[in-house]
C-alpha positions as CSV (number, residue, x, y, z in Angstrom):
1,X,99.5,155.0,82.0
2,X,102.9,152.8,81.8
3,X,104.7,151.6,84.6
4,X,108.1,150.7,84.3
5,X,110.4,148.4,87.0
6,X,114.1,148.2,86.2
7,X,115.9,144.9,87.6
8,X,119.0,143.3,87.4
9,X,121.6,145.8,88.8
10,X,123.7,144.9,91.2
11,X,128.0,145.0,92.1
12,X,130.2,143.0,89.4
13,X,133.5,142.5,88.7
14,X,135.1,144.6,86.0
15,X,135.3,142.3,83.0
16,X,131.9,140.8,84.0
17,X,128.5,140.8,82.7
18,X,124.9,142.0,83.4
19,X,121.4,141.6,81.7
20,X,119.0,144.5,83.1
21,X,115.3,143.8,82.7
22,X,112.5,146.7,82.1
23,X,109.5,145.4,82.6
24,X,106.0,147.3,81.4
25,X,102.7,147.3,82.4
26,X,99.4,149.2,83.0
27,X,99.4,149.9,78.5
28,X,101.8,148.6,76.7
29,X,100.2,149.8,73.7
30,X,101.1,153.2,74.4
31,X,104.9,152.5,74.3
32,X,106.3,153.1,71.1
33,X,110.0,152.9,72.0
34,X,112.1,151.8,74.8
35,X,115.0,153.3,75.9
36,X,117.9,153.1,78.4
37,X,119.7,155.4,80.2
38,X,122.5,155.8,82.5
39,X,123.1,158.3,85.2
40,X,127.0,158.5,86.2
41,X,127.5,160.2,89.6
42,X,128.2,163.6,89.1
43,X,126.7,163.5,85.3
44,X,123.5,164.5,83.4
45,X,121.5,161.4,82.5
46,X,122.8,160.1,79.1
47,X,120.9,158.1,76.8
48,X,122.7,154.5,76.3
49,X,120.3,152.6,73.4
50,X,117.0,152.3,72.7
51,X,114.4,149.6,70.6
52,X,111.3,150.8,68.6
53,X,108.4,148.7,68.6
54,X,109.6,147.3,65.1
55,X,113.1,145.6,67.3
56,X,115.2,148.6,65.6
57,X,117.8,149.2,68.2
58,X,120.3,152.1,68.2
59,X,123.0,152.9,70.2
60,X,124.4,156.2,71.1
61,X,128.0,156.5,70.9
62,X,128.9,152.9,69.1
63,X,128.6,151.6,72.2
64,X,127.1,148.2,70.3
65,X,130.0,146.3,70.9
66,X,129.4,146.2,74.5
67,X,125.7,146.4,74.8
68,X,123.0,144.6,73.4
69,X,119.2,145.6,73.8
70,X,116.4,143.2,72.5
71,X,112.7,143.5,73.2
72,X,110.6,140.4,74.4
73,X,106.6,141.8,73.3
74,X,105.1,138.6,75.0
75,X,106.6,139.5,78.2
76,X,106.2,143.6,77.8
77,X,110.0,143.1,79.3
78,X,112.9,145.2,77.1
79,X,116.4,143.9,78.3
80,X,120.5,145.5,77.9
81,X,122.6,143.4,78.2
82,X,125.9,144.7,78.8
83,X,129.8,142.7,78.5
84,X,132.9,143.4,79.6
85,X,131.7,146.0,82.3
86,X,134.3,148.8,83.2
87,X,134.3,150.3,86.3
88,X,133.2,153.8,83.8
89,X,130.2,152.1,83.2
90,X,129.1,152.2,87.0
91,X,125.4,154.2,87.1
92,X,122.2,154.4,87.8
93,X,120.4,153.0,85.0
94,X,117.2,153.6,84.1
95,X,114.8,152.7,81.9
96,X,112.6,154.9,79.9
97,X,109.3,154.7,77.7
98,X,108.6,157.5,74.3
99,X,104.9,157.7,73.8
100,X,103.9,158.2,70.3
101,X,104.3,161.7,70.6
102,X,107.8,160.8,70.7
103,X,108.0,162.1,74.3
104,X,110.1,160.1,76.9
105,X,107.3,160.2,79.0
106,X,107.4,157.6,81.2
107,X,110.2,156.3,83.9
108,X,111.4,153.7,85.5
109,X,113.1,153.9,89.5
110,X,116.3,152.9,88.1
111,X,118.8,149.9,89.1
112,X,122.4,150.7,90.2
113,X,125.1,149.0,88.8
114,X,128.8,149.1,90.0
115,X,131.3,147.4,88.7
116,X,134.9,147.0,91.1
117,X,138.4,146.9,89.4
């Protein structure tokens, strides 16, 4: 079993940056890939970027410019950092663990993030 506890959410300015954390425990070993997503109100949960085990990060939508996600193995903690926030970008986020069945089969609680104009 993984658990999974999102951080770092909270109200910003637009223009303004935030690092979310995702931190893993219980078997880390069973984690193959880490992924966030974000919820908009209203929306369908959307995946934002994800990091294998190997550090290869993707990101849907070239959203790269804006977010950045790296992978810290010592502390089981995957981060996404996110710059010049836009009040579009306000959302649940939550963070999300694919087994090596290449299921997303674990969740986190999420961590809301709002961002004024």
């Amino acid at each position: 079993q993984v658990q999974l506890v999102e951080s770092g959410g909270g109200l910003v300015q637009a223009g303004g940056s935030l690092r979310l954390s995702c931190a893993a425990s219980g078997n880390p070993d069973a984690i193959n890939v880490i992924g966030w997503y974000r919820q908009i109100l209203g929306l369908q949960r959307a995946l934002v970027a994800y990091i294998t085990r190997d550090g290869l990060a993707m990101y849907v939508d070239s959203r790269e410019d804006r977010f950045f996600i790296s992978r810290d193995h010592a502390k089981n903690t995957v981060y996404l950092q996110i710059r010049s926030l836009e009040p579009g970008d306000s959302a649940v986020y939550f963070c999300a663990a694919m087994d090596w069945t290449n299921e997303w089969k674990y969740w986190g609680q999420g961590t809301q993030v709002t961002v004024s104009s």
